[in-house]
TIVEX-296357 format. One line per field, with one value per atom (N, C-alpha, C): residue in one letter; x, y, z. Coordinates in Angstrom, 1 decimal. Example, Ala and Ser with C-alpha at 12.3 -4.5 7.8 and 13.67 -1.06 7.14 Angstrom:
type <- (A;A;A;S;S;S)
x <- (13.2;12.3;13.2;12.8;13.7;12.9)
y <- (-5.7;-4.5;-3.3;-2.2;-1.1;0.0)
z <- (7.8;7.8;7.8;7.1;7.1;7.9)
***
This chain:
type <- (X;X;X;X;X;X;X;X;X;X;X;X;X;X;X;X;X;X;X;X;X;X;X;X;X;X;X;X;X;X;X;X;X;X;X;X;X;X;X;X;X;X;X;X;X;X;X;X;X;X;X;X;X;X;X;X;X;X;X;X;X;X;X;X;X;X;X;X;X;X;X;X;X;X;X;X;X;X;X;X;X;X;X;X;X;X;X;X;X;X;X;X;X;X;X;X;X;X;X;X;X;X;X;X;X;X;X;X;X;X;X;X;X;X;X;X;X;X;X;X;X;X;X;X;X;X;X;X;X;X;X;X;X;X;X;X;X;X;X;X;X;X;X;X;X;X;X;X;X;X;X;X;X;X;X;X;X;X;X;X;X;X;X;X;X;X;X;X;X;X;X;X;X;X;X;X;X;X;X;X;X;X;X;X;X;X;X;X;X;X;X;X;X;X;X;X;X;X;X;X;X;X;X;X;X;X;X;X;X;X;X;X;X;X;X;X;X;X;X;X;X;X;X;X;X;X;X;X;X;X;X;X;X;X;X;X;X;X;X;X;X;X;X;X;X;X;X;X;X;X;X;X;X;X;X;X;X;X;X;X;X;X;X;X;X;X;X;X;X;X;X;X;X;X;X;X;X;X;X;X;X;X;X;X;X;X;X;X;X;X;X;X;X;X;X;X;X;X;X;X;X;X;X;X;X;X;X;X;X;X;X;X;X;X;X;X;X;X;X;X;X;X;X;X;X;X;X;X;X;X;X;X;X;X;X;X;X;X;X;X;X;X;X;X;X;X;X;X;X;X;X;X;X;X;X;X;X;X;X;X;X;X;X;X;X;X;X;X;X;X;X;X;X;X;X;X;X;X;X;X;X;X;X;X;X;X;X;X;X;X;X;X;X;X;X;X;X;X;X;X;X;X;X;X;X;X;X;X;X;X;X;X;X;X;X;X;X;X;X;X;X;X;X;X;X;X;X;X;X;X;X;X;X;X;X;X;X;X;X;X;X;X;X;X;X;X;X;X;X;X;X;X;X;X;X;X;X;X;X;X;X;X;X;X;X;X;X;X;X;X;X;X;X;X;X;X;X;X;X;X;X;X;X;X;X;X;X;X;X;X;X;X;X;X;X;X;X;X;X;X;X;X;X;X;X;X;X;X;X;X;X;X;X;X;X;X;X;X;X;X;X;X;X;X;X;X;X;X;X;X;X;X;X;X;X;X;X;X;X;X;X;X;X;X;X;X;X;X;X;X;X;X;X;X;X;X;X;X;X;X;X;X;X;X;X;X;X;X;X;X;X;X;X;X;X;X;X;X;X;X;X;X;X;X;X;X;X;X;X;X;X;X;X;X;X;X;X;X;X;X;X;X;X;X;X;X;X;X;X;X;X;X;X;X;X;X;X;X;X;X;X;X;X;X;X;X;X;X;X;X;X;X;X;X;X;X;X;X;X;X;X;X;X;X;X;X;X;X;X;X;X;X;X;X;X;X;X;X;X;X;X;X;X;X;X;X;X;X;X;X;X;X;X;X;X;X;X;X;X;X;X;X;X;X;X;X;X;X;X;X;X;X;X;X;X;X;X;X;X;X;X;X;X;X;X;X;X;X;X;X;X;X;X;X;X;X;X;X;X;X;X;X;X;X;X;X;X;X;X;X;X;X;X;X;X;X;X;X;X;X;X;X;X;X;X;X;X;X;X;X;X;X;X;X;X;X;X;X;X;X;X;X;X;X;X;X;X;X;X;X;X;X;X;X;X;X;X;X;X;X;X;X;X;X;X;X;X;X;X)
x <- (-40.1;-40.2;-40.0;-40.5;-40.7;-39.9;-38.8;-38.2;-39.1;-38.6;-39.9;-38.2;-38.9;-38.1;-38.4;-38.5;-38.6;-38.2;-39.8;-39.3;-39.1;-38.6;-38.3;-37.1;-35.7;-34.6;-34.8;-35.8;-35.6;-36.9;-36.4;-37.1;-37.4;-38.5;-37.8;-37.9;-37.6;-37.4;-38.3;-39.3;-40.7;-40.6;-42.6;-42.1;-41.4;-40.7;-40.1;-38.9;-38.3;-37.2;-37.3;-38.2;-38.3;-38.7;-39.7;-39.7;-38.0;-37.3;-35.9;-35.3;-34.9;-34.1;-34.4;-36.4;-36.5;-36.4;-36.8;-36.1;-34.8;-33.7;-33.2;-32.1;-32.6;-32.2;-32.8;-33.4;-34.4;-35.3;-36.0;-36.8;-38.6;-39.5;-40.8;-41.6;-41.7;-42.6;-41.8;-43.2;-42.6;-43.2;-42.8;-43.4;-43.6;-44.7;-44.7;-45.0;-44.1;-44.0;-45.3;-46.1;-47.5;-47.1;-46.4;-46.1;-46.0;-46.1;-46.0;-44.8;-43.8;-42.7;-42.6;-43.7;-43.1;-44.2;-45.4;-46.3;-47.6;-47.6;-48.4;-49.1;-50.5;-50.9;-52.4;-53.0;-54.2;-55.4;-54.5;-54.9;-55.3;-54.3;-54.0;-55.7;-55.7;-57.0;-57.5;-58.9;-59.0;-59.3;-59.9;-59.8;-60.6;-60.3;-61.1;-60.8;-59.8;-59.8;-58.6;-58.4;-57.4;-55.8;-55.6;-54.1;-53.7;-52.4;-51.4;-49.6;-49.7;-48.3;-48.6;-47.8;-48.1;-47.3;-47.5;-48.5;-49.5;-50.4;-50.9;-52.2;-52.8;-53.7;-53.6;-54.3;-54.8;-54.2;-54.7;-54.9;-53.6;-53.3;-52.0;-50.7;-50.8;-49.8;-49.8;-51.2;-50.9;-50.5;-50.9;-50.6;-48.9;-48.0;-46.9;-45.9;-46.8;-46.0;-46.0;-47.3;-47.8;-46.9;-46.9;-45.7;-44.4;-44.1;-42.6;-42.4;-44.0;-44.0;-43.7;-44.0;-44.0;-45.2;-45.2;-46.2;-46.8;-47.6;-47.3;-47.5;-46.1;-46.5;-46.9;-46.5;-47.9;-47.7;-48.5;-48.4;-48.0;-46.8;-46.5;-46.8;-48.3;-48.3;-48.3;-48.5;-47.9;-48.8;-50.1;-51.4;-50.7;-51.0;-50.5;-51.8;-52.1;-53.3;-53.5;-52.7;-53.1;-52.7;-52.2;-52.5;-53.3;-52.8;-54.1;-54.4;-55.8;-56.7;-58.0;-58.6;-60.0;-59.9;-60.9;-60.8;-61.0;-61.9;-62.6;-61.5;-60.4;-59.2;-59.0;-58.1;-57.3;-57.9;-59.6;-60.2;-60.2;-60.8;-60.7;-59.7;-58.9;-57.3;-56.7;-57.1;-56.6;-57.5;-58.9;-60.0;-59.3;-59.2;-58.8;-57.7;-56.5;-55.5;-56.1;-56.5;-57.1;-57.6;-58.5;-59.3;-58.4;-57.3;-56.1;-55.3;-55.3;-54.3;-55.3;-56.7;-58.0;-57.5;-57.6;-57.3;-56.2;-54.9;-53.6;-53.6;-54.2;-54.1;-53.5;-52.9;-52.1;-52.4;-51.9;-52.3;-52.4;-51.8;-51.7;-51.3;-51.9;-51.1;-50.7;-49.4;-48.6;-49.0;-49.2;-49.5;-48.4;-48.2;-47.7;-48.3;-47.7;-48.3;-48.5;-47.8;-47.3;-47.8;-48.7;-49.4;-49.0;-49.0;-48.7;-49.9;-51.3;-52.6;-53.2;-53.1;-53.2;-55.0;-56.1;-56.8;-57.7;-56.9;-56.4;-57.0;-55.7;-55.6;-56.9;-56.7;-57.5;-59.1;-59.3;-61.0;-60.9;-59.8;-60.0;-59.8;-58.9;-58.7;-60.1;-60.9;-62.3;-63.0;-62.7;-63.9;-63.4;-62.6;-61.9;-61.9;-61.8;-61.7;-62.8;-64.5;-65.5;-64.9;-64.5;-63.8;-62.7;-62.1;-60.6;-61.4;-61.7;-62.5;-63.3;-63.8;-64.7;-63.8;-63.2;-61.9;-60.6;-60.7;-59.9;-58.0;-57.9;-56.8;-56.7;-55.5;-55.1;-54.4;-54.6;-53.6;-52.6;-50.9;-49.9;-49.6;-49.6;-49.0;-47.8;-46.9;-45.4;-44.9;-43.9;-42.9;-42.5;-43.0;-41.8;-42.6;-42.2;-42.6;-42.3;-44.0;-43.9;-44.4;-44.0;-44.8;-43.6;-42.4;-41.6;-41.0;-41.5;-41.3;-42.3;-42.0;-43.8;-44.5;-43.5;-44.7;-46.1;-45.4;-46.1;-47.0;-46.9;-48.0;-48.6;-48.1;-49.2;-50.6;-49.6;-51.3;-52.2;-51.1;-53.0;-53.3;-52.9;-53.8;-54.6;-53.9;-55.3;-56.4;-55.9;-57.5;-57.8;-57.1;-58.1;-58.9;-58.5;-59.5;-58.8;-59.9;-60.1;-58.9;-58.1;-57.2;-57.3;-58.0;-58.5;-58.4;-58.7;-58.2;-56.9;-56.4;-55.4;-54.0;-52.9;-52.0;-50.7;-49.6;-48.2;-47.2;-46.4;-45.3;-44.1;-43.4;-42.1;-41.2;-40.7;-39.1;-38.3;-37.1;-36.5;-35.0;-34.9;-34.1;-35.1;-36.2;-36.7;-36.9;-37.4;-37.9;-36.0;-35.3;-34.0;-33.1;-33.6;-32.7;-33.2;-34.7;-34.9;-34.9;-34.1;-33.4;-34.6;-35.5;-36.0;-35.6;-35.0;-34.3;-35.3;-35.5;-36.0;-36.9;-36.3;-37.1;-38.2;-38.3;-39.1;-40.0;-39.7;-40.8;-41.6;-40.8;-41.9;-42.6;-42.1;-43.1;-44.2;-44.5;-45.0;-46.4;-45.5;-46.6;-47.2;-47.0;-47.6;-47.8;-49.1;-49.9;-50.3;-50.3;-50.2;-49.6;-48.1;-47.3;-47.5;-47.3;-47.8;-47.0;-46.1;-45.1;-44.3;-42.6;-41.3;-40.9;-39.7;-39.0;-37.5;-36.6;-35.4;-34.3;-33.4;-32.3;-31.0;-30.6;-29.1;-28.7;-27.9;-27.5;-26.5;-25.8;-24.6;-24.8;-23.7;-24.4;-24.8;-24.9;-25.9;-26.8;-27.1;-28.7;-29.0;-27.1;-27.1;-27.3;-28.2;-28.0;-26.7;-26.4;-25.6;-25.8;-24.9;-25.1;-25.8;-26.7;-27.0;-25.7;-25.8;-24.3;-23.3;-23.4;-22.6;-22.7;-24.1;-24.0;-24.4;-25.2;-25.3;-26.4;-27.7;-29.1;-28.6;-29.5;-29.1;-30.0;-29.5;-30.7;-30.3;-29.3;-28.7;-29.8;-30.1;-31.4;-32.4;-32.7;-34.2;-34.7;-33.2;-33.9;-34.0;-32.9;-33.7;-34.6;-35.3;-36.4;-37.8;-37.6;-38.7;-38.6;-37.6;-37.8;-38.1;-37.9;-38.4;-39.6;-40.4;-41.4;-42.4;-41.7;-42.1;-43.1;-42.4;-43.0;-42.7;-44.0;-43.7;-44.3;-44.3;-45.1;-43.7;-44.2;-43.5;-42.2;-41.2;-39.6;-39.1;-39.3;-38.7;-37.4;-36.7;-35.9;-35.9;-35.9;-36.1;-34.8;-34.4;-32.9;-33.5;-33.3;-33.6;-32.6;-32.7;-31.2;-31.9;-33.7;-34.6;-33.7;-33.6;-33.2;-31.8;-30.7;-29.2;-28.9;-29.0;-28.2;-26.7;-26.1;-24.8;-24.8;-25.7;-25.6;-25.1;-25.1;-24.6;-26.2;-26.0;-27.1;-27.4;-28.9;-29.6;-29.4;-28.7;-28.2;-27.3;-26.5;-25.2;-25.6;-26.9;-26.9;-28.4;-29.3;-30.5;-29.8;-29.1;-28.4;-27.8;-27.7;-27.5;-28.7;-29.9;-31.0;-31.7;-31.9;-32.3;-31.6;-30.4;-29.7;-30.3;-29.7;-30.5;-32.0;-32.9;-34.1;-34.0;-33.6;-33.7;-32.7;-31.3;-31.0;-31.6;-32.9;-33.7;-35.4;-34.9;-36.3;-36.4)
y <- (49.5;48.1;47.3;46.3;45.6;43.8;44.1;42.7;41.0;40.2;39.0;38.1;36.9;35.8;34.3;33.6;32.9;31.1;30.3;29.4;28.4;28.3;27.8;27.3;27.9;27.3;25.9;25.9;25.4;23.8;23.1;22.0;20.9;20.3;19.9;20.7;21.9;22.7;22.8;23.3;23.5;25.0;25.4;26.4;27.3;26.4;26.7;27.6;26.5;26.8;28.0;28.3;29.7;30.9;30.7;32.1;32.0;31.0;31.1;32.1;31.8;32.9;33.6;33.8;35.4;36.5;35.8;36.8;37.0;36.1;36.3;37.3;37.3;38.7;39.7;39.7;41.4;41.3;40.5;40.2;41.1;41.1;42.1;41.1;39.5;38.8;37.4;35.9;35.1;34.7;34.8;34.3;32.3;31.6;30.9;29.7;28.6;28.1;26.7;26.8;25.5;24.1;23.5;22.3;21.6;20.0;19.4;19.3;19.7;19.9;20.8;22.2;23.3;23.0;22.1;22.1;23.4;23.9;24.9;24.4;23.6;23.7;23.8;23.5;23.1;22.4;21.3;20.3;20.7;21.6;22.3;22.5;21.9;21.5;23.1;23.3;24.9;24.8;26.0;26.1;24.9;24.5;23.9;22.1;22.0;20.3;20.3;19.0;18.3;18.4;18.9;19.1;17.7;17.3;16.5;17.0;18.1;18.5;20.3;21.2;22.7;23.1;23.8;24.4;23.4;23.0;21.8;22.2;23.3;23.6;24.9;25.9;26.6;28.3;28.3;29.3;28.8;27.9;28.0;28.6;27.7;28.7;30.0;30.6;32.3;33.2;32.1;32.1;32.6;31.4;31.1;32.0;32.7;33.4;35.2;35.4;36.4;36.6;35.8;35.5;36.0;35.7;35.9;37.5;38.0;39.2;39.9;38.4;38.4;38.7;39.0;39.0;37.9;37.5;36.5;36.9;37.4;38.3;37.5;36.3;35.7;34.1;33.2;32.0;31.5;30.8;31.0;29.2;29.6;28.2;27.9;27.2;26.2;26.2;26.8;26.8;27.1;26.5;26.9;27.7;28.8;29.6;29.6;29.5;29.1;27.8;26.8;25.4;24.6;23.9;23.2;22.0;22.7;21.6;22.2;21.2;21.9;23.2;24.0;25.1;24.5;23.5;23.5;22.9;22.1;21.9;22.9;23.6;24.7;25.6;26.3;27.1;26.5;25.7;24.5;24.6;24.7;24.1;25.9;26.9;28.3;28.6;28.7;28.9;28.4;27.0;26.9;27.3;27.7;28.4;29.6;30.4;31.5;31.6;30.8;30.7;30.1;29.3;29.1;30.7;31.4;32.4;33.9;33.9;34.3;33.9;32.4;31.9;32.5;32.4;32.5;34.4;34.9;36.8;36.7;36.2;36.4;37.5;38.0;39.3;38.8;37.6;37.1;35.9;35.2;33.5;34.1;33.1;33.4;32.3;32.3;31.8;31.3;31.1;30.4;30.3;31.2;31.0;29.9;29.0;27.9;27.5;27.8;27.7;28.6;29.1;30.0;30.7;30.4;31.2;32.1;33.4;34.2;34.2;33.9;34.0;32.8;31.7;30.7;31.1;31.4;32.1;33.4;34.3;35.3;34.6;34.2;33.1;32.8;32.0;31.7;32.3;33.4;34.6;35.2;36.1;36.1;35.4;33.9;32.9;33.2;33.3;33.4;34.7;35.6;36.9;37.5;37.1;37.6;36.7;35.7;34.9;35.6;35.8;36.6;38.1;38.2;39.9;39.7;38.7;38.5;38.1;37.3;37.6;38.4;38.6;40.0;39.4;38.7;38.5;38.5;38.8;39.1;37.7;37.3;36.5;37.1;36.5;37.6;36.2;36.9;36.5;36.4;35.0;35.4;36.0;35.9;36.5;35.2;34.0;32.5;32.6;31.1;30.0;30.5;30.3;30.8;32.5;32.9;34.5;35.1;35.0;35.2;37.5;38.0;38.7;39.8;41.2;42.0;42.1;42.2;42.4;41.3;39.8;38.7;38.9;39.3;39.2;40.5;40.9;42.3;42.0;41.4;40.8;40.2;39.1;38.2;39.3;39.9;40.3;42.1;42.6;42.8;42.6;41.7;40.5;40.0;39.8;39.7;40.7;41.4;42.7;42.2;42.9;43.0;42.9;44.1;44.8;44.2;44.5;44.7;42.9;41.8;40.6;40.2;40.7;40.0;41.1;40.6;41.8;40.3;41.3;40.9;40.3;40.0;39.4;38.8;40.0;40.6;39.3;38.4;38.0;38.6;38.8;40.0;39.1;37.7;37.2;36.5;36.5;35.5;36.9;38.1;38.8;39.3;39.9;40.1;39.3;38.1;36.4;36.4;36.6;37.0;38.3;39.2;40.3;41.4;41.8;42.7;43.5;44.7;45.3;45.8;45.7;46.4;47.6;48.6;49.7;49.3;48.2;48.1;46.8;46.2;45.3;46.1;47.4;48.3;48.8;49.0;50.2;49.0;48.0;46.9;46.9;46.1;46.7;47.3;48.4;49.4;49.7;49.8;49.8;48.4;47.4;45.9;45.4;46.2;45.5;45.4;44.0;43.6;43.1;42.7;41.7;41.7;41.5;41.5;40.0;39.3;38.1;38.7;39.0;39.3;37.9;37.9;36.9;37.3;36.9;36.7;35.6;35.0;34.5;34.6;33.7;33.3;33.5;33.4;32.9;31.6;30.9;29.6;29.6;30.4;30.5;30.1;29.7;29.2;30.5;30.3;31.2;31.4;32.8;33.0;34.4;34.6;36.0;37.4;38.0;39.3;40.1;40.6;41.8;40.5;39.3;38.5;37.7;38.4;37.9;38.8;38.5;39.3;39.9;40.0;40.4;41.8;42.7;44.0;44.7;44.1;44.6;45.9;46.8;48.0;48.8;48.6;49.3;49.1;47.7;47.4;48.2;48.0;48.6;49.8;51.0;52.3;52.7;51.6;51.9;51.7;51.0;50.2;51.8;52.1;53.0;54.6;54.8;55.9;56.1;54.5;54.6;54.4;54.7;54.6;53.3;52.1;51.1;50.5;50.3;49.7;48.5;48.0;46.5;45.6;44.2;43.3;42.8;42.6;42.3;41.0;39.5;38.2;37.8;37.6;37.0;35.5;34.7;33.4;32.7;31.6;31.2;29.9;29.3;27.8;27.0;26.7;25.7;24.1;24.5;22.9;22.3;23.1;22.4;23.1;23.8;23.7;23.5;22.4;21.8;22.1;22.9;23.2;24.2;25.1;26.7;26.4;28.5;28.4;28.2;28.0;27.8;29.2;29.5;30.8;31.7;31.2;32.2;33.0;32.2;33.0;34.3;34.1;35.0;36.2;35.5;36.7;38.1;38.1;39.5;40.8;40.3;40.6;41.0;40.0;40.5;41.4;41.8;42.4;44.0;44.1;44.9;46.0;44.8;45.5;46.0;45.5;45.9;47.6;47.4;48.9;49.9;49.0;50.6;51.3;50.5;50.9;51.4;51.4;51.5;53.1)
z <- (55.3;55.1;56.4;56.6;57.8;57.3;57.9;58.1;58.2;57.5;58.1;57.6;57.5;57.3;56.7;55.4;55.3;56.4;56.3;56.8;55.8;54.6;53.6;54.0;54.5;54.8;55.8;56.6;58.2;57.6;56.6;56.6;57.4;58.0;59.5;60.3;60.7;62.2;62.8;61.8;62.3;63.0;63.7;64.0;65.1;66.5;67.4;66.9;65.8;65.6;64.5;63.9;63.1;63.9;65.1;66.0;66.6;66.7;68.0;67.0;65.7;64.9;64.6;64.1;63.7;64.9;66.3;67.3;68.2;67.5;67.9;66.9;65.2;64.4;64.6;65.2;65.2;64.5;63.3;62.7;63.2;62.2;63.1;62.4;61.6;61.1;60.9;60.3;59.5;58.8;58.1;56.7;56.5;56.9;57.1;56.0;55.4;54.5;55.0;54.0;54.4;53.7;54.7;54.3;56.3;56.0;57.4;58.4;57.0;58.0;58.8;58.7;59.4;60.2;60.6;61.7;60.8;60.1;59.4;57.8;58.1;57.0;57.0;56.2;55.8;56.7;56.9;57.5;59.3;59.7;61.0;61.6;63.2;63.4;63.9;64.0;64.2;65.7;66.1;67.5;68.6;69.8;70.3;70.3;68.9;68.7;69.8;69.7;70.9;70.8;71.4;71.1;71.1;70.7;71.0;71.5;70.9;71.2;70.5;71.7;71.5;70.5;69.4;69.4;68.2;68.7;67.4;66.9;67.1;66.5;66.2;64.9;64.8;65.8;66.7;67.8;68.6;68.7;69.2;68.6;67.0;66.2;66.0;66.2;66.5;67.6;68.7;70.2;70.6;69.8;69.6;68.9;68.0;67.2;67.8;68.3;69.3;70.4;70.8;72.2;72.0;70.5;70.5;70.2;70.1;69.5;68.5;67.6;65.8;65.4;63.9;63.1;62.1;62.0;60.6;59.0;58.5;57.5;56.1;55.8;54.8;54.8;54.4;54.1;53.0;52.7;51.6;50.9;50.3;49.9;48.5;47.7;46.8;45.6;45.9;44.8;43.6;42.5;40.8;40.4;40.4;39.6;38.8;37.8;36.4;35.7;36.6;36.2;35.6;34.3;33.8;34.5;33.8;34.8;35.1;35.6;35.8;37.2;36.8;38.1;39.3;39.6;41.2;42.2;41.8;42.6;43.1;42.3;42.3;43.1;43.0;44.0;45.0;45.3;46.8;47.6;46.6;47.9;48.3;47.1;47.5;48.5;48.3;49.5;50.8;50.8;52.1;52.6;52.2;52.0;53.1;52.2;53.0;54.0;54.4;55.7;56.7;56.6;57.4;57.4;56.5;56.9;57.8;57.6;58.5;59.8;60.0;61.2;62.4;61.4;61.8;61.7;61.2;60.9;60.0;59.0;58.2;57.0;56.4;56.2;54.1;53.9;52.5;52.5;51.3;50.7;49.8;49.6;48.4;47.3;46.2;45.0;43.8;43.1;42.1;40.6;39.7;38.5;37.9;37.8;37.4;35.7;35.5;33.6;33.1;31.9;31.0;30.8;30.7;30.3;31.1;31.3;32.1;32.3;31.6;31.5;32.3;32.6;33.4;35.2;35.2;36.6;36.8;35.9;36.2;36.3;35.9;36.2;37.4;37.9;39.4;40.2;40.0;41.1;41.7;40.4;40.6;41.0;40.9;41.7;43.2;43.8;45.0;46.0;44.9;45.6;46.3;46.2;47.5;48.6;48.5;49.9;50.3;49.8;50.4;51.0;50.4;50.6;52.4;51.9;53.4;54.6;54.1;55.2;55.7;54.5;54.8;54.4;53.3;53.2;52.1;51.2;50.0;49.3;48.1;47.4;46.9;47.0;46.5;45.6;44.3;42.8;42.8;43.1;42.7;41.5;41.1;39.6;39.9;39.3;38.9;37.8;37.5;37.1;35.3;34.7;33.6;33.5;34.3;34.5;35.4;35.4;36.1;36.2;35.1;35.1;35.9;36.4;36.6;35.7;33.9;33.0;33.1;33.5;32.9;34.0;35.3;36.7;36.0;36.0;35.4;35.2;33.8;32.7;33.6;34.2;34.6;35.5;36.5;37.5;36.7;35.8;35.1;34.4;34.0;33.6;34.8;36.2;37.0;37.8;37.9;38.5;40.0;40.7;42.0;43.1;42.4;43.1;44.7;45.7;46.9;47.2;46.9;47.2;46.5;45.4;44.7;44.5;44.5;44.7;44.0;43.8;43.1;44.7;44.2;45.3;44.2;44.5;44.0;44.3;43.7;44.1;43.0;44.1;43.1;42.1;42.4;41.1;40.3;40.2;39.0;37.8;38.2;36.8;36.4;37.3;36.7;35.7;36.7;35.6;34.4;33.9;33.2;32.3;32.7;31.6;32.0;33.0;33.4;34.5;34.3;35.6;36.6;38.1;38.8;38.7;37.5;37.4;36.7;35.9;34.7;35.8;36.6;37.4;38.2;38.9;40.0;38.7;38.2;37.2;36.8;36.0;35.6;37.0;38.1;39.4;39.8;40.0;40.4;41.8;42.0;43.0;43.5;42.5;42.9;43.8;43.6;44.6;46.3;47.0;48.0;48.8;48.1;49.4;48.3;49.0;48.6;49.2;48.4;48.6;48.3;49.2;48.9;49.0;47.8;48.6;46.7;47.0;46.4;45.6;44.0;44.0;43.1;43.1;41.9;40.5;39.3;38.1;37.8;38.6;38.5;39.5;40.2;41.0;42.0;42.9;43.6;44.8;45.9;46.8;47.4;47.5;48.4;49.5;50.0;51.2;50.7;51.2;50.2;50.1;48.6;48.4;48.2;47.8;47.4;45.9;45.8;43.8;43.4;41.9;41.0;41.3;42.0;41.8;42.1;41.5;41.7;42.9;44.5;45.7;45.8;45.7;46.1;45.1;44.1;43.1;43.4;43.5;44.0;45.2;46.5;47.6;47.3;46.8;46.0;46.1;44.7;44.1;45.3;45.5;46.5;47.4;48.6;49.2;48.3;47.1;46.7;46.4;45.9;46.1;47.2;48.3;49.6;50.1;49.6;49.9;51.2;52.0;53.7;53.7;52.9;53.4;53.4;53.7;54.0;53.6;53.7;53.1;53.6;52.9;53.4;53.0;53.6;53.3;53.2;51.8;51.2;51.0;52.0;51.9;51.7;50.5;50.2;50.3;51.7;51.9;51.7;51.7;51.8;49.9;48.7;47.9;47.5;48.5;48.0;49.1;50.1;51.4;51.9;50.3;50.5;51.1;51.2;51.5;52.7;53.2;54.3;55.0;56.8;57.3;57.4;57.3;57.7;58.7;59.7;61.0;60.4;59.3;59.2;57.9;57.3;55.9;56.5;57.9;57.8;58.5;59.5;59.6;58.5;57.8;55.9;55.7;55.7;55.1;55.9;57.4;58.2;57.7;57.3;57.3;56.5;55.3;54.1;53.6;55.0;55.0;55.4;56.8;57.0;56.7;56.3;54.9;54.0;53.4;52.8;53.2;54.5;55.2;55.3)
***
């Protein structure tokens, strides 16, 4: 497994301040949250436009992240896939999604079930996936919302096919909170699985330190390493909506930890 780090805690910081910590834990990626506060979105001008302040385009944010001798291990943006509503939004704003994470190398966008109709999502995935394919980057399917479990990602992404653009992205307290243990989400997965979201919480869901609540990571990591899984491992500290936590310096050495005890 390869350590990365969510920039989800660092609202505001943007990305200076997310290469300063993930190298200064040992970190090997970041997992880059697409919104304006972190300077990484959509809108991000592509190569050649005018800078105003470094890194402001495109080629510089890979530039930047290169330098520190990181990876960028996915984008983690906001698309609802199975959202009601008409499809051509929804494809529109994931397409471009992708071609920003082309840009950047990113290796995956992260997705959001967000509808209950699996049949929903799986329509758009397919409209999407010769694009992903041509560029060479994967959609990763969370476990929230209303699909929070692996069984529920399962489904859609076997009705969607095309393995090879579309793949799963594990967080490991949404399917447990919901009364599915670890063994029964890898297994659910499979071969799907693509990317991991690690973090910890309370019995009210409040984040805390890894090995300081209830999620069962000491299993998960197990399982994960028995079945010889090496792709990406984030650590997701949402201090953007529990302000109370502790700050991120003090909980990613935990998560780094616990990556390669299981590595």
């Amino acid at each position: 497994m390869r350590p990365s780090f969510s920039t989800l805690g660092l609202p505001g910081a943007g990305l200076s301040e997310a290469i300063r910590i993930a190298t200064a834990y040992g970190c090997d990626g970041l997992e880059l949250r697409l919104h304006p506060d972190t300077g990484v979105h959509v809108g991000l001008p592509g190569a050649g436009a005018r800078r105003t302040a470094p890194p402001a385009d495109r080629a510089g944010v890979r530039a930047a992240v290169a330098a520190a001798g990181l990876e960028i291990s996915a984008l983690a943006g906001y698309v609802g896939i199975c959202a009601p509503g008409k499809d051509g939004p929804v494809i529109e704003a994931l397409t471009a999604e992708l071609v920003l994470a082309a840009d950047l190398r990113a290796p995956g966008v992260r997705v959001f079930p967000r509808g209950e109709d699996p049949a929903v999502g799986a329509r758009r995935l397919r409209a999407v996936a010769p694009e992903a394919a041509r560029l060479g980057v994967r959609v990763l399917v969370e476990t929230h919302d209303a699909m929070p479990t692996g069984a529920a990602v399962a489904r859609l992404l076997d009705e969607a096919g095309e393995p090879e653009a579309v793949g799963a992205l594990w967080d490991l307290l949404h399917p447990w909170r919901h009364g599915e243990s670890p063994a029964d989400t890898l297994a659910a997965l499979g071969d799907r699985l693509a990317y991991v979201q690690v973090k910890d919480a309370g019995p009210d869901l409040t984040p805390v330190p890894l090995g300081e609540g209830a999620v069962p990571l000491e299993e998960a990591g197990a399982l994960l390493r028995e079945r010889g899984y090496d792709g990406w491992v984030s650590l997701e500290w949402e201090r953007t909506w529990y302000p109370h936590v502790a700050p991120l310096e003090q909980v990613i050495a935990g998560a780094v930890a616990w990556t390669h005890r299981f590595s």
